[in-house]
N, CA, C and O atoms as a GROMACS GRO file, in nm:
protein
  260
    1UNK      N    1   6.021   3.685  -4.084
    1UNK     CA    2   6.013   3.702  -3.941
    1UNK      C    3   5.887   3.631  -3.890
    1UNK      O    4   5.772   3.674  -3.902
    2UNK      N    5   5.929   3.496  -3.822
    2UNK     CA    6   5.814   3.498  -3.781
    2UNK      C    7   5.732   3.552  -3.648
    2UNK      O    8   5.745   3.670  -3.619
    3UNK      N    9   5.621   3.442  -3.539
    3UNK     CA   10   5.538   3.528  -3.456
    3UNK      C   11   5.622   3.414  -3.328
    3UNK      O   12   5.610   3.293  -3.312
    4UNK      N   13   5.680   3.484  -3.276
    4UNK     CA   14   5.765   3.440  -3.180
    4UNK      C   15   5.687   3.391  -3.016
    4UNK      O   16   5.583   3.327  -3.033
    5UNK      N   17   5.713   3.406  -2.919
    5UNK     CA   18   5.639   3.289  -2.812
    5UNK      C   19   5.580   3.397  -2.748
    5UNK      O   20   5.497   3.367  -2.662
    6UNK      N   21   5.611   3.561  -2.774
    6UNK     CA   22   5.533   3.673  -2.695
    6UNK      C   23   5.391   3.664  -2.750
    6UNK      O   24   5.305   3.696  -2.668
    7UNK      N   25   5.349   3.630  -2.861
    7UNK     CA   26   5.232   3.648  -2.921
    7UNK      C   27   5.122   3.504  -2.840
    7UNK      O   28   5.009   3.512  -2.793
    8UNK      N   29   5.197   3.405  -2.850
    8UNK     CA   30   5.168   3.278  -2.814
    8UNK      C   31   5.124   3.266  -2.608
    8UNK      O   32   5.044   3.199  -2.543
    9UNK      N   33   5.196   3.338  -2.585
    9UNK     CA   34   5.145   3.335  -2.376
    9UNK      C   35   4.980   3.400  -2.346
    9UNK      O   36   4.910   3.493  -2.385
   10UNK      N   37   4.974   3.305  -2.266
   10UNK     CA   38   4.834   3.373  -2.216
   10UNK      C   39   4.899   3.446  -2.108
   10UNK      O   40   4.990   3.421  -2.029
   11UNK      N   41   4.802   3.567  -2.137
   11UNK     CA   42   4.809   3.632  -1.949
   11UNK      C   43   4.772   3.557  -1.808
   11UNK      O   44   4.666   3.506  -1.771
   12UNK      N   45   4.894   3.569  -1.746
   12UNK     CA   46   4.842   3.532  -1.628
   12UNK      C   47   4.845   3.608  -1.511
   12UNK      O   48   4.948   3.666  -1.477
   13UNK      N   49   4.718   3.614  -1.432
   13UNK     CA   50   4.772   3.700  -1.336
   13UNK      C   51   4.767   3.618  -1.162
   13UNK      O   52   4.731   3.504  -1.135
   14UNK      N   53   4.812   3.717  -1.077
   14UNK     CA   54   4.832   3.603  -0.934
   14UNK      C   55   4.711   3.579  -0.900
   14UNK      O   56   4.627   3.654  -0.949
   15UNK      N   57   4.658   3.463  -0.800
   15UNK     CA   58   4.520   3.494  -0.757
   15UNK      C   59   4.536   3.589  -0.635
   15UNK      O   60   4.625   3.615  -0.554
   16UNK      N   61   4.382   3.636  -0.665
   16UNK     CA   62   4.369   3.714  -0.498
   16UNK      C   63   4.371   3.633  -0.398
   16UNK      O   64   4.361   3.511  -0.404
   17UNK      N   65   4.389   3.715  -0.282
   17UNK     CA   66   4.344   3.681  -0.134
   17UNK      C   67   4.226   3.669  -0.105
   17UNK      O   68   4.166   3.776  -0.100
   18UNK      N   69   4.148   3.547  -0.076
   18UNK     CA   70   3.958   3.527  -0.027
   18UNK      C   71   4.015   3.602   0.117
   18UNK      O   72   4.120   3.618   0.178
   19UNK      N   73   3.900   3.630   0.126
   19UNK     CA   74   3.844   3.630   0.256
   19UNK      C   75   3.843   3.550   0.354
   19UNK      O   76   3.879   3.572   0.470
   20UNK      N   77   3.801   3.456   0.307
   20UNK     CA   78   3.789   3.353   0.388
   20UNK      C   79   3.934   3.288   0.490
   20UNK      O   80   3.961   3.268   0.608
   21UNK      N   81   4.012   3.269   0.320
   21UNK     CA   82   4.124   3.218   0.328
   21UNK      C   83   4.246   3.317   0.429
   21UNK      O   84   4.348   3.271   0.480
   22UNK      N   85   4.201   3.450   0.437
   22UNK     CA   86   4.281   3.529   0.526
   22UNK      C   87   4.211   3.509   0.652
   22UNK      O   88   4.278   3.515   0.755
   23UNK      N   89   4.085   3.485   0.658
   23UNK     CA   90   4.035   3.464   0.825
   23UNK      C   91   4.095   3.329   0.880
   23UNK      O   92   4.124   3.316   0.998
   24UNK      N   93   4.114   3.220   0.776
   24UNK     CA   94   4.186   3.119   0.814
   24UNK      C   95   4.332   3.124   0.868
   24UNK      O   96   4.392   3.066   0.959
   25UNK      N   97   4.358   3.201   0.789
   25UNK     CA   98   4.557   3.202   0.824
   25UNK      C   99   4.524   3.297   0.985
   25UNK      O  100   4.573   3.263   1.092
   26UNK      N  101   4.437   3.408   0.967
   26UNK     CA  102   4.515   3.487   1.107
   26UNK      C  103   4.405   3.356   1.211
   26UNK      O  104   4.486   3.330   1.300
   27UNK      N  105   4.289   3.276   1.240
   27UNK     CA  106   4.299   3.182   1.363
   27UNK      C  107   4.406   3.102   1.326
   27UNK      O  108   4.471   3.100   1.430
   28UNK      N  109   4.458   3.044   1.256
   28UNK     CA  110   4.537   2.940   1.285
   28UNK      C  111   4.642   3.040   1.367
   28UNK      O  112   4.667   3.022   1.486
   29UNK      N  113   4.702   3.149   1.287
   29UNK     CA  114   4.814   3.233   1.404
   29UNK      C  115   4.767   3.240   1.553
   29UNK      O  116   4.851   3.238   1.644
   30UNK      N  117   4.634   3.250   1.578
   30UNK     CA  118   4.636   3.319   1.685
   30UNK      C  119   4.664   3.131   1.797
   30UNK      O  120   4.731   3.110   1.898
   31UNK      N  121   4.603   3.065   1.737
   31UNK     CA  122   4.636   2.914   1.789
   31UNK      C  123   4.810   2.883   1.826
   31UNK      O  124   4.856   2.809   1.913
   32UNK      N  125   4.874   2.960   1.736
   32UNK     CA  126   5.048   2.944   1.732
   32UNK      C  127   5.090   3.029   1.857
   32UNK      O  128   5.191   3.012   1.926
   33UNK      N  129   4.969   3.146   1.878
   33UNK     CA  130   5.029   3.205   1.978
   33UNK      C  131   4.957   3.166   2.145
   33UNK      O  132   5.017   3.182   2.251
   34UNK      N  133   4.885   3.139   2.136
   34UNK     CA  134   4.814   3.056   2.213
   34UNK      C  135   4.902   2.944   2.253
   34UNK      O  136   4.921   2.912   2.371
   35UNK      N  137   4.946   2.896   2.170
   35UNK     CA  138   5.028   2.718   2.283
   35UNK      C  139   5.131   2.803   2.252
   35UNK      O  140   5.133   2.751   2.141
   36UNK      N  141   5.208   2.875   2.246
   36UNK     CA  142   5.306   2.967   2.291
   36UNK      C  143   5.255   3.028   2.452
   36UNK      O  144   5.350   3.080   2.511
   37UNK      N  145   5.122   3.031   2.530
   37UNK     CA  146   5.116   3.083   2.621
   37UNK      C  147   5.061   3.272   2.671
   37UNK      O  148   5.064   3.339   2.775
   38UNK      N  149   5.014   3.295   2.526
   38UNK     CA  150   4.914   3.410   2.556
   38UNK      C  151   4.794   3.413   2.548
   38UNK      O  152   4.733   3.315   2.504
   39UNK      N  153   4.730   3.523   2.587
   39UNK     CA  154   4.553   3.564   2.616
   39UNK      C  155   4.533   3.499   2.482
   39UNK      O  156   4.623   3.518   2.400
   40UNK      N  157   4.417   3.417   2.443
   40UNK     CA  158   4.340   3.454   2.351
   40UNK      C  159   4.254   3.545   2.316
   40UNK      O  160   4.224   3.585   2.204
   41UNK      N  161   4.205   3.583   2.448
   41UNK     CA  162   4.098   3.732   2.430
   41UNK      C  163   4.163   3.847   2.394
   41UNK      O  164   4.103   3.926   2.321
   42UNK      N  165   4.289   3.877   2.437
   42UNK     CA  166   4.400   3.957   2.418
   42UNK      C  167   4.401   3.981   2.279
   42UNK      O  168   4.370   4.084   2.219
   43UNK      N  169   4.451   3.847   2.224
   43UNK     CA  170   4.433   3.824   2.064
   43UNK      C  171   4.368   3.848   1.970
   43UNK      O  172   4.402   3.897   1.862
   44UNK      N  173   4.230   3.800   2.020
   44UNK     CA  174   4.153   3.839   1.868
   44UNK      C  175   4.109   4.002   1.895
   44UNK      O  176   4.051   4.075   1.816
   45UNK      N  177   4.143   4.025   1.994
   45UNK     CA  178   4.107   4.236   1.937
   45UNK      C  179   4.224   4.268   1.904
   45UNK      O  180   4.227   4.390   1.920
   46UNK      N  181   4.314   4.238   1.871
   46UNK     CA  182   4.447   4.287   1.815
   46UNK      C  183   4.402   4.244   1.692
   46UNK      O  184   4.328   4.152   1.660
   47UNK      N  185   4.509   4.397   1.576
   47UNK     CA  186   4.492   4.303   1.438
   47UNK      C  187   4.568   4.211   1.356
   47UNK      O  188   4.680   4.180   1.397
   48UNK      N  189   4.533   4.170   1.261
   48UNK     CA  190   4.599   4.080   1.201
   48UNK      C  191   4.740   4.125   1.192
   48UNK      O  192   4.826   4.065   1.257
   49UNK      N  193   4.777   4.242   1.102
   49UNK     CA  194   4.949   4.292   1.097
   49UNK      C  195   5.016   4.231   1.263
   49UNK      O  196   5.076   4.123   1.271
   50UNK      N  197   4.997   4.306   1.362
   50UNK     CA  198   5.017   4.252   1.529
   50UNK      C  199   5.035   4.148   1.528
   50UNK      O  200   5.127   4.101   1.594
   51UNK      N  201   4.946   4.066   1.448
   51UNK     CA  202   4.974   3.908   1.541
   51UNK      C  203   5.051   3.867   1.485
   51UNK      O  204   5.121   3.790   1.551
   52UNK      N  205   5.102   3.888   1.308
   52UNK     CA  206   5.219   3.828   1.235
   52UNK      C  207   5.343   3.878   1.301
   52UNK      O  208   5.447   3.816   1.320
   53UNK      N  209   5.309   4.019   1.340
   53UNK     CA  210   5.458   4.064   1.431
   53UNK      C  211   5.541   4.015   1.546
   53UNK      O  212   5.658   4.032   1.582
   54UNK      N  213   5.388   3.913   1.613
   54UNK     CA  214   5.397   3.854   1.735
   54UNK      C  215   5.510   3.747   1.704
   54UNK      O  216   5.613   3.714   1.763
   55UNK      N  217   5.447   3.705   1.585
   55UNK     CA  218   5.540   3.566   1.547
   55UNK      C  219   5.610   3.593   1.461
   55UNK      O  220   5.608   3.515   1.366
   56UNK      N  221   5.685   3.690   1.454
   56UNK     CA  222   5.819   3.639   1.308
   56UNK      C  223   5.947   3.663   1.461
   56UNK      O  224   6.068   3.643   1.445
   57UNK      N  225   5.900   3.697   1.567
   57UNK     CA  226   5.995   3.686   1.702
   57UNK      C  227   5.965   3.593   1.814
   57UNK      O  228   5.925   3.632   1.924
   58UNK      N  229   5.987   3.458   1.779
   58UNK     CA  230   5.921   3.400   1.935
   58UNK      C  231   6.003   3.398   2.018
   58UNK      O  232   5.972   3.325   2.113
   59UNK      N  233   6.103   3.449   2.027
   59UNK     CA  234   6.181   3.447   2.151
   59UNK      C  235   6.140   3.530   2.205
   59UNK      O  236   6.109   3.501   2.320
   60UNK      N  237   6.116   3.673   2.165
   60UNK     CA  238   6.077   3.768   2.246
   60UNK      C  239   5.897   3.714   2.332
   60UNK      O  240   5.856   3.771   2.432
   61UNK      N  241   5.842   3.633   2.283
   61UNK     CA  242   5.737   3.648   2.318
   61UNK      C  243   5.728   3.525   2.463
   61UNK      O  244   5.643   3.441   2.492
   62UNK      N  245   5.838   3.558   2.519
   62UNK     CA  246   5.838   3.467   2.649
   62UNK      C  247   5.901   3.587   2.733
   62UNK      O  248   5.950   3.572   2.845
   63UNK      N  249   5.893   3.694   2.673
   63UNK     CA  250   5.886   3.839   2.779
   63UNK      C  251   5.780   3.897   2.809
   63UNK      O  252   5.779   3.988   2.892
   64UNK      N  253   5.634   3.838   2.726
   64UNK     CA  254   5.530   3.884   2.693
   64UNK      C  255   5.453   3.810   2.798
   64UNK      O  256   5.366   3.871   2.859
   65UNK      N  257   5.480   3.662   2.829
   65UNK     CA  258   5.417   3.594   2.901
   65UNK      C  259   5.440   3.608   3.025
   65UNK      O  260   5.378   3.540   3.107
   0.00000   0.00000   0.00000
């Protein structure tokens, strides 16, 4: 019997989420919603979850404007 390909894998695991890299994704959203035609000030006191909600519906968000 030999040592088959389970012995042979390295662990891998996912990378995390920076910081950084999540402050990047929610301005760029809030920019998507912006030339869509809402507050920006509106925006950044809302949180991040909110603003992805804003956008997985843009049709609705010309009821908003």
């Amino acid at each position: 019997m030999g040592t088959g390909r389970k012995f042979h894998k390295n662990n891998m695991t996912r990378p995390r989420k920076s910081t950084m890299e999540r402050k990047r994704r929610v301005k760029v959203q809030i920019k998507r919603l912006v030339a869509h035609g809402l507050d920006e000030e509106v925006l950044v006191k809302m949180d991040p979850p909110d603003i992805r909600e804003l956008l997985r519906c843009p049709a609705k968000l010309k009821e908003l404007v």
